[in-house]
C-alpha positions in Angstrom: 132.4 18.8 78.3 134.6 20.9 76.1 138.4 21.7 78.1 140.1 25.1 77.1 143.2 25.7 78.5 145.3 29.4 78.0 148.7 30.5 78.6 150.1 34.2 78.1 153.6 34.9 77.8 154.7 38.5 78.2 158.2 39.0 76.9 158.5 43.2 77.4 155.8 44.5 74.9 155.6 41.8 73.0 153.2 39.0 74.2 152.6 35.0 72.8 149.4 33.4 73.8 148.7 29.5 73.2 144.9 28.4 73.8 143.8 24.6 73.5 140.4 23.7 73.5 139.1 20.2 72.9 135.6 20.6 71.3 132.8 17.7 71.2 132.5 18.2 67.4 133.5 17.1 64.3 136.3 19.1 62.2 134.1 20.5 59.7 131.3 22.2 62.2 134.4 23.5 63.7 136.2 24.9 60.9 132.9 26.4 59.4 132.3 28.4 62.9 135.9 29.8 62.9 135.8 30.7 59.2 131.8 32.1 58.8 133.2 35.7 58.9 129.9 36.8 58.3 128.8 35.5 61.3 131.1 36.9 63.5 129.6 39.4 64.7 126.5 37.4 66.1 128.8 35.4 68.4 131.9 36.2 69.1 132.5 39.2 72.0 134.4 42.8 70.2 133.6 42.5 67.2 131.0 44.5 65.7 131.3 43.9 61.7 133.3 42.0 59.8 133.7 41.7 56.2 135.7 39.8 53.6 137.4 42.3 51.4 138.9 39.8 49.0 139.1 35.8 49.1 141.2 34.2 46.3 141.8 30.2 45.8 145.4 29.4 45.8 145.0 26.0 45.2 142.5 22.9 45.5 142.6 23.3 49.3 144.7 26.7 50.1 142.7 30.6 50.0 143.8 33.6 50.6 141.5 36.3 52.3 141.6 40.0 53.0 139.2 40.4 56.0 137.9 43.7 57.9 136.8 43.4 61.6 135.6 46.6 63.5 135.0 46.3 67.3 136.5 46.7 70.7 139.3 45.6 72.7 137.6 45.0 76.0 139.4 44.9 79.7 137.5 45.5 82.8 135.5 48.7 82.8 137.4 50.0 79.8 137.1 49.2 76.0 138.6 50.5 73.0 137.4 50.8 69.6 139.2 48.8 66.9 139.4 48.3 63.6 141.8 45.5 62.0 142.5 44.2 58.3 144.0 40.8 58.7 145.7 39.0 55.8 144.4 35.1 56.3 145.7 32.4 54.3 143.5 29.2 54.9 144.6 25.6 54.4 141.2 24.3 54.7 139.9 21.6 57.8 143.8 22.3 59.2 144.9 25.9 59.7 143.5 29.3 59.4 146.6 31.7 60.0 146.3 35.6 60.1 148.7 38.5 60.0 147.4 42.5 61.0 147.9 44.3 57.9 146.6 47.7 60.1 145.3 48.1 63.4 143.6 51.4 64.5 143.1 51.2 68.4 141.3 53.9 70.2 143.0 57.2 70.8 146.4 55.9 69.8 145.5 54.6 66.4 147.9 52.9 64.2 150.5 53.4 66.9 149.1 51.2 69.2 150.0 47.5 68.2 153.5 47.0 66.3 152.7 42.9 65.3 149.5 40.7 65.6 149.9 37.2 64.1 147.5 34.3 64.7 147.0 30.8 63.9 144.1 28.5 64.6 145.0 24.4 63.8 142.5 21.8 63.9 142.9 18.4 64.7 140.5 15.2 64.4 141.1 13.9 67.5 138.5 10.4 66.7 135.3 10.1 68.9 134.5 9.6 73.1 131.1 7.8 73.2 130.2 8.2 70.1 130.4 11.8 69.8 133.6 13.4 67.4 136.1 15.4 68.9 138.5 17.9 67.8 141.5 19.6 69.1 141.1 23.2 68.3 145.3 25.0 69.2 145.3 28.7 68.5 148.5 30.5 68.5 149.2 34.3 68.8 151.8 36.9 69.0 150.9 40.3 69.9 153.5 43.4 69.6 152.7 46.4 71.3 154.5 49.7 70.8 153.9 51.3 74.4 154.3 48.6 77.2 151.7 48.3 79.4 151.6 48.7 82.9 153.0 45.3 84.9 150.2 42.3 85.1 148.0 44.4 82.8 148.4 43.6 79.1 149.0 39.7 80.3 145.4 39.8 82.0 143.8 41.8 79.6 144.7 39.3 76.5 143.9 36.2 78.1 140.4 38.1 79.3 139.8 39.1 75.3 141.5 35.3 74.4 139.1 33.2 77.1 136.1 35.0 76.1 136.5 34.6 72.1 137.0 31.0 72.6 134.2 30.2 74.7 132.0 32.0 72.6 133.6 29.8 69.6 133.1 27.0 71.9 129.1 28.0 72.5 128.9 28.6 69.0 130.1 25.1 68.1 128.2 23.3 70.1 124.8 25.1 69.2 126.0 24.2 65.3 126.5 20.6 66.8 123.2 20.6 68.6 125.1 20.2 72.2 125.1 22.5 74.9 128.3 24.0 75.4 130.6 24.1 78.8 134.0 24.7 79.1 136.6 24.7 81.6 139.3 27.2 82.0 142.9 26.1 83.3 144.7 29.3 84.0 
């Protein structure tokens, strides 16, 4: 069984999520699901296309990317359309760490989020029964320009935040050849 555990934080408008998920899965399946931008789309809830605009080696083992996602920022009934070009710098089988260069957000824009900054780490975390694991941490900090009502933003990020994990988690394990499950500690 793969755990995934999320925490919000909501400090005014600005909020800082931290999501561990321990996957049944070696580190390369799970770093070539998180980076397969071109795949995105086919497995991982809001997003609609995604594209990589530039990808440069910086060294041996360090790239830098210039990636476009278009899709929606989901909570409840409601969803927005989005469209985000993230500056990612990869260190590769370790960290994938990304920084919104622009976010358009439904009616409100480019006025809608102030900071987005995200980081996914991966750690080899040996093998249960024969089976790798690894320790998948993802890190983010979201600045919003409008504060949202009370309760709101905090439940609607780690809504967006569960569901992109277990769908990385799902996609993981069908890479692996596993069926995926994963529990949620809130």
């Amino acid at each position: 069984m793969n755990e995934l555990k999320v925490d919000v934080l909501r400090r005014d408008r600005r909020f800082e999520a931290e999501a561990l998920l321990e996957l049944a899965a070696d580190v390369q399946t799970v770093w070539d699901t998180i980076t397969d931008y071109d795949a995105l789309p086919g497995f991982m809830p809001g997003i609609r296309a995604c594209r990589v605009l530039e990808r440069r080696a910086l060294t041996k083992t360090t790239e830098h990317l210039l990636v476009e996602q278009q899709g929606e920022f989901r909570f409840l009934m409601f969803a927005q359309a989005m469209t985000v070009t993230l500056s990612i710098e990869h260190q590769r089988l370790r960290m994938a760490s990304a920084k919104a260069l622009s976010v358009e957000l439904g009616i409100l824009r480019r006025r809608a989020i102030d900071v987005f900054k995200a980081r996914y780490e991966l750690t080899a975390r040996g093998a249960h029964q024969g089976v790798p694991r690894t320790r998948l941490r993802y890190t983010a900090v979201i600045g919003l320009r409008l504060p949202p009502p009370p309760a709101v933003g905090t439940l609607a990020v780690r809504q967006n935040l569960s569901a992109q994990l277990e769908a990385v988690c799902s996609e993981v394990a069908r890479r692996s050849g596993r069926t995926a499950s994963a529990s949620i500690a809130r």
